[in-house]
N, C-alpha and C positions, 0 to 999 in steps of 0.2 A: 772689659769689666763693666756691667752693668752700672747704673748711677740707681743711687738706692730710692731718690727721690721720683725715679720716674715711675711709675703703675706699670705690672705688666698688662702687656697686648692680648687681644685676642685679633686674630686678622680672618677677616673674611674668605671663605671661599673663593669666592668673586675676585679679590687681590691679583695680583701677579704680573706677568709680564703681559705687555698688548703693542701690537705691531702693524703699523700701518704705513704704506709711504716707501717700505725701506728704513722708518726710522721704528724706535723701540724706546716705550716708557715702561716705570714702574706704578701700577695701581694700586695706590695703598689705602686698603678701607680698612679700618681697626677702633675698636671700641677698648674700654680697660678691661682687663681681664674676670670674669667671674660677678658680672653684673651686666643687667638692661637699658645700659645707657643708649642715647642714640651713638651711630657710628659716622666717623671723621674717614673726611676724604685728601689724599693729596697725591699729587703727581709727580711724580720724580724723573730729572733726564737722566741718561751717562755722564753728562758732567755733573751732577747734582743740583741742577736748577730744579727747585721744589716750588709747586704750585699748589694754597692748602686754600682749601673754602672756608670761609667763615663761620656757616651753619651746619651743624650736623644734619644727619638725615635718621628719622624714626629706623629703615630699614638699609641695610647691606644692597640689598635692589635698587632702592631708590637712588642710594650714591655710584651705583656702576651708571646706572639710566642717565644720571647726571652727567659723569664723565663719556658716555658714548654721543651724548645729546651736545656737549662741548667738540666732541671731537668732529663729529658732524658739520656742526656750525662755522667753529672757526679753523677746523685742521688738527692735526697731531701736532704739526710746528711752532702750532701757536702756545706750546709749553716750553721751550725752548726759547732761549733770552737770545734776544737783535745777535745776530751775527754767528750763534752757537750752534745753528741748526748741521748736521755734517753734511756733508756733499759727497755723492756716490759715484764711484769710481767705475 
Protein backbone atom coordinates (compact mmCIF):
# COMPACT_ATOMS: atom_id res chain seq x y z
CA UNK A 1 0.00 0.00 0.00
CA UNK A 2 1.27 3.17 -1.02
CA UNK A 3 1.91 5.94 1.87
CA UNK A 4 -0.29 8.78 0.93
CA UNK A 5 2.41 11.30 2.02
CA UNK A 6 4.95 10.27 -0.51
CA UNK A 7 4.52 12.04 -4.33
CA UNK A 8 4.23 9.88 -7.00
CA UNK A 9 7.52 9.08 -9.24
CA UNK A 10 8.39 9.60 -12.33
CA UNK A 11 11.73 7.39 -13.05
CA UNK A 12 13.79 7.96 -15.79
CA UNK A 13 14.61 6.01 -18.70
CA UNK A 14 18.08 5.91 -17.82
CA UNK A 15 16.96 3.92 -14.28
CA UNK A 16 17.20 0.20 -14.01
CA UNK A 17 19.48 -2.45 -13.42
CA UNK A 18 23.39 -1.93 -14.31
CA UNK A 19 26.05 -4.69 -14.07
CA UNK A 20 29.41 -4.50 -13.60
CA UNK A 21 31.97 -6.99 -11.89
CA UNK A 22 29.54 -9.69 -11.64
CA UNK A 23 27.94 -7.59 -9.18
CA UNK A 24 24.27 -5.85 -9.94
CA UNK A 25 22.82 -2.38 -8.66
CA UNK A 26 19.77 -0.63 -8.97
CA UNK A 27 19.82 2.95 -10.71
CA UNK A 28 17.24 5.06 -9.48
CA UNK A 29 16.85 8.44 -11.13
CA UNK A 30 13.25 9.71 -10.36
CA UNK A 31 11.75 13.14 -10.07
CA UNK A 32 7.87 13.67 -8.60
CA UNK A 33 5.66 12.84 -10.84
CA UNK A 34 4.02 15.52 -13.39
CA UNK A 35 6.47 18.52 -12.79
CA UNK A 36 10.19 19.93 -13.74
CA UNK A 37 11.81 19.54 -10.80
CA UNK A 38 15.39 18.50 -10.90
CA UNK A 39 15.91 14.48 -10.68
CA UNK A 40 17.34 12.63 -7.45
CA UNK A 41 19.74 10.01 -7.86
CA UNK A 42 20.41 6.70 -5.68
CA UNK A 43 21.79 3.53 -5.77
CA UNK A 44 20.46 0.52 -4.31
CA UNK A 45 22.42 -3.13 -3.57
CA UNK A 46 20.53 -6.54 -3.23
CA UNK A 47 20.82 -6.21 0.31
CA UNK A 48 19.43 -2.68 0.18
CA UNK A 49 22.23 -0.67 0.94
CA UNK A 50 21.09 2.81 -0.58
CA UNK A 51 23.50 5.17 -1.76
CA UNK A 52 21.44 8.90 -2.33
CA UNK A 53 23.37 12.16 -3.53
CA UNK A 54 22.54 15.19 -1.91
CA UNK A 55 21.98 17.35 -5.04
CA UNK A 56 19.79 16.85 -7.62
CA UNK A 57 20.79 17.19 -11.05
CA UNK A 58 18.84 19.64 -13.69
CA UNK A 59 18.85 16.48 -16.02
CA UNK A 60 18.09 12.46 -15.97
CA UNK A 61 21.65 12.53 -18.03
CA UNK A 62 23.52 14.33 -15.90
CA UNK A 63 22.59 12.01 -12.83
CA UNK A 64 23.26 8.48 -14.97
CA UNK A 65 26.98 10.58 -16.18
CA UNK A 66 27.21 10.97 -12.35
CA UNK A 67 26.66 7.35 -11.41
CA UNK A 68 28.89 5.91 -14.39
CA UNK A 69 31.54 8.77 -13.39
CA UNK A 70 31.39 7.19 -9.67
CA UNK A 71 31.52 3.81 -10.86
CA UNK A 72 34.54 4.63 -12.83
CA UNK A 73 36.29 6.27 -10.10
CA UNK A 74 35.69 4.28 -7.12
CA UNK A 75 34.08 0.78 -8.56
CA UNK A 76 30.61 -0.75 -8.52
CA UNK A 77 31.74 -2.15 -4.91
CA UNK A 78 32.13 0.92 -3.54
CA UNK A 79 28.15 0.94 -3.14
CA UNK A 80 28.16 -1.93 -1.19
CA UNK A 81 28.63 -1.49 2.77
CA UNK A 82 32.42 -3.17 4.38
CA UNK A 83 31.81 -6.72 4.16
CA UNK A 84 28.42 -6.85 1.87
CA UNK A 85 30.05 -7.05 -1.25
CA UNK A 86 29.14 -11.15 -2.58
CA UNK A 87 31.68 -13.28 -3.63
CA UNK A 88 31.56 -15.35 -6.88
CA UNK A 89 31.42 -18.81 -6.90
Amino acid sequence: MANDNEPDLEYSELAGEFTEDGLTVLVDISRPAGTQLDWRLAVVTPDDDVTEWDEPFPTDREAFDEFLATVQRDGIKSFFLDGDVPTLQ
